[in-house]
C-alpha positions as CSV (number, residue, x, y, z in Angstrom):
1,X,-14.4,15.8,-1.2
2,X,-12.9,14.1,1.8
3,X,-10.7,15.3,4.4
4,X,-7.7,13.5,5.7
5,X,-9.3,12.9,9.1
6,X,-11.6,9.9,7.1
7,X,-7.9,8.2,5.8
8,X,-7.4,6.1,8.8
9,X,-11.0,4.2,8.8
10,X,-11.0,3.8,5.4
11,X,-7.6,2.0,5.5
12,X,-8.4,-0.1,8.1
13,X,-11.5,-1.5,6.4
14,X,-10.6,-1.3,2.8
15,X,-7.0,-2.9,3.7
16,X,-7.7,-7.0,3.3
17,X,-9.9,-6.6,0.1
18,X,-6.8,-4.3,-1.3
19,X,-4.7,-6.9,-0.4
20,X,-6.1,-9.8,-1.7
21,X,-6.7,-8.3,-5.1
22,X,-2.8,-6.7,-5.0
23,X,-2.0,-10.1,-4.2
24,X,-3.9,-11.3,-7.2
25,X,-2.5,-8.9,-9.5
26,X,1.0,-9.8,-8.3
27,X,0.9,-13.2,-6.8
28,X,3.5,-12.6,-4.1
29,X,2.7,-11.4,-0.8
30,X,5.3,-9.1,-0.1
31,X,4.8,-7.8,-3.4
32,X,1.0,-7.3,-2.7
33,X,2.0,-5.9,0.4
34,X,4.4,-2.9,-1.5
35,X,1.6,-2.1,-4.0
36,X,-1.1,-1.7,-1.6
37,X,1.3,0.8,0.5
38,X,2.6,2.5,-2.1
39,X,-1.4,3.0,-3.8
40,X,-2.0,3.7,-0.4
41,X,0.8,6.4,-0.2
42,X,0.1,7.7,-3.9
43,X,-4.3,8.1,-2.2
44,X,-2.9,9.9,0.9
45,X,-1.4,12.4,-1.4
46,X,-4.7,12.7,-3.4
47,X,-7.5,12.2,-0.8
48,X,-8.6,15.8,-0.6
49,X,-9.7,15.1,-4.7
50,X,-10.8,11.7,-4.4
51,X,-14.7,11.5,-4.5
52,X,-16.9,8.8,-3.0
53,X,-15.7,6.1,-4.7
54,X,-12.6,5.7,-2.3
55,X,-11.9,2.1,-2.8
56,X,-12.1,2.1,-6.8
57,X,-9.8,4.9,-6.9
58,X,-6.8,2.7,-4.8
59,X,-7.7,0.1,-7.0
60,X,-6.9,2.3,-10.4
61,X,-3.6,3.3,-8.6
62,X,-2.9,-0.6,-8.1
63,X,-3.1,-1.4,-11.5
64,X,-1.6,0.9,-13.3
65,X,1.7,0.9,-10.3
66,X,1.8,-3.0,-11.0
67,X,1.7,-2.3,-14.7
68,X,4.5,0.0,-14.5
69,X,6.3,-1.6,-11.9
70,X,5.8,-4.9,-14.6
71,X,7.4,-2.8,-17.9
72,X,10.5,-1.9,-15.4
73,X,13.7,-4.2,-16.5
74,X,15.1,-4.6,-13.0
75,X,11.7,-6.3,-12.2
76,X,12.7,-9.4,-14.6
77,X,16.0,-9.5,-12.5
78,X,14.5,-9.2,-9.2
79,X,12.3,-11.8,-7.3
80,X,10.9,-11.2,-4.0
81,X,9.7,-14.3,-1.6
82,X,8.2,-15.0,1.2
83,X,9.8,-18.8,1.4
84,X,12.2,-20.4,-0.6
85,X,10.9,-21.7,-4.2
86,X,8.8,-25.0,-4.5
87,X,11.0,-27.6,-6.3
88,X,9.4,-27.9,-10.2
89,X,7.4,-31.1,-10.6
90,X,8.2,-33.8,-12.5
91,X,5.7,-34.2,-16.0
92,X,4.7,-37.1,-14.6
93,X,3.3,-36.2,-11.3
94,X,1.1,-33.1,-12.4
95,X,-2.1,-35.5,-13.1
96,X,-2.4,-35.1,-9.2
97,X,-1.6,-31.4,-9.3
98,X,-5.0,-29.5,-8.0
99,X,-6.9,-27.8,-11.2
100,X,-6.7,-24.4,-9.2
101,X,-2.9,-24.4,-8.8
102,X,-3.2,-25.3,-12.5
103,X,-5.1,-22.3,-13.1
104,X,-3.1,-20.3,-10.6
105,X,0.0,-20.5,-12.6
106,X,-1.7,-20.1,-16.0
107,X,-2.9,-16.8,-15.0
108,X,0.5,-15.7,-13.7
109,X,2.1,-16.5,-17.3
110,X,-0.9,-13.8,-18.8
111,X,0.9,-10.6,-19.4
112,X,0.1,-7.6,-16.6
113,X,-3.0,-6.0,-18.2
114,X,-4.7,-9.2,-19.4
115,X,-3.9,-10.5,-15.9
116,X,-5.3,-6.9,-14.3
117,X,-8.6,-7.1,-16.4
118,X,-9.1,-10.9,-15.2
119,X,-8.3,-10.5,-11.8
120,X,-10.9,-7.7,-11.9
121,X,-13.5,-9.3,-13.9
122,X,-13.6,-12.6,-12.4
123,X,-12.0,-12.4,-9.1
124,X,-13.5,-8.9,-7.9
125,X,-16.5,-10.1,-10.1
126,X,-16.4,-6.2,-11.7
127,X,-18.5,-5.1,-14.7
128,X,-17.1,-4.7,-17.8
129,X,-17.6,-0.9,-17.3
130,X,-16.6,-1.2,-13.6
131,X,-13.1,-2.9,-14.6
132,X,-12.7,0.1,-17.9
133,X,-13.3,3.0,-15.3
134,X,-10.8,1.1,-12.6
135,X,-7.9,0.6,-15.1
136,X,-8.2,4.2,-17.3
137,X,-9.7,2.3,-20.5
138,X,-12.7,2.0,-22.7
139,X,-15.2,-1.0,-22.5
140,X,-13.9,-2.6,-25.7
141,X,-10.5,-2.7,-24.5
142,X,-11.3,-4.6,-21.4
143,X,-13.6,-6.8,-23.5
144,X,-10.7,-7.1,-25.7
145,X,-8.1,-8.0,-22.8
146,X,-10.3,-10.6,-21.4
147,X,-11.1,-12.6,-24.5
148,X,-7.1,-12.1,-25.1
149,X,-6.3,-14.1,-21.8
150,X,-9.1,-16.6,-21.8
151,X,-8.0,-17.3,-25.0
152,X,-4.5,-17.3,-23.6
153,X,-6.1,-19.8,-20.6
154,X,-7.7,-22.2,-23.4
155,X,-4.6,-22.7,-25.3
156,X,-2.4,-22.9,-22.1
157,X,-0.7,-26.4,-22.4
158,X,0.0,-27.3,-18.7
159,X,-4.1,-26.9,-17.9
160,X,-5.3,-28.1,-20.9
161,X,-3.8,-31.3,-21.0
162,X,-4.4,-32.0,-17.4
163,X,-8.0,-31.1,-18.1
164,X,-8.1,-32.9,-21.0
165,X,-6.7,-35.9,-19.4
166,X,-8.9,-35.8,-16.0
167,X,-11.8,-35.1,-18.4
């Protein structure tokens, strides 16, 4: 058990690596900003009960406060940004698109829990069992979730036919 006095330090180290992986899960800063604050709030009010694994713990909170956050309606009507939108491409211009910002946007089109178990399994280079114990689930169902959004990526038209054509 850990008291409250051990909060502070642990926010200031843990803070960038929560960040970058809220910022994966939501890809929008100031959106990565309000689930890492709000995980951070929802640990506060838990840190008495929260055992040695400090930084997995914030992490379960992140997920599952984007995945609800995701199911809420208002979310489709809202849109945060940081800086006005990019203007869309043309078609023709996307053969000199990068293959990461290819990627990028394919895995924001996964839905919320296929995107959760990839950022974690690929990104934060988790186990399978690490990634089940940080989101609440079983093994199969994160085995099930990441074939279900590589699948997703391999069928993905924008990246595969800019693959395809580059190949």
């Amino acid at each position: 058990m850990a008291d409250r006095s051990e909060y502070d330090s642990f926010v200031a180290t843990a803070w960038h690596r929560l960040l970058r992986t809220a910022y994966l899960l939501t890809m929008d800063w100031p959106a990565a900003e309000d689930l890492v604050q709000t995980a951070l709030m929802k640990a506060w009010l838990a840190w008495p009960r929260i055992g040695d694994e400090r930084e997995a713990y914030v992490r379960k909170i992140m997920v599952n406060v984007h995945v609800s956050w995701w199911r809420r309606r208002w979310r489709k009507a809202e849109i945060t940004t940081g800086a006005p939108p990019d203007r869309p491409q043309p078609v023709d211009d996307m053969g000199q698109a990068d293959e990461r910002e290819l990627v990028w946007r394919a895995l924001g089109r996964l839905p919320a829990r296929q995107r959760a178990v990839a950022v974690l399994r690929f990104f934060e280079d988790m186990t399978e069992a690490q990634a089940a114990d940080t989101l609440g689930c079983g093994v199969g169902t994160v085995k099930s979730q990441t074939s279900r959004a590589l699948a997703r990526l391999r069928v993905d038209e924008s990246v595969t036919s800019t693959l395809v054509r580059r190949g």
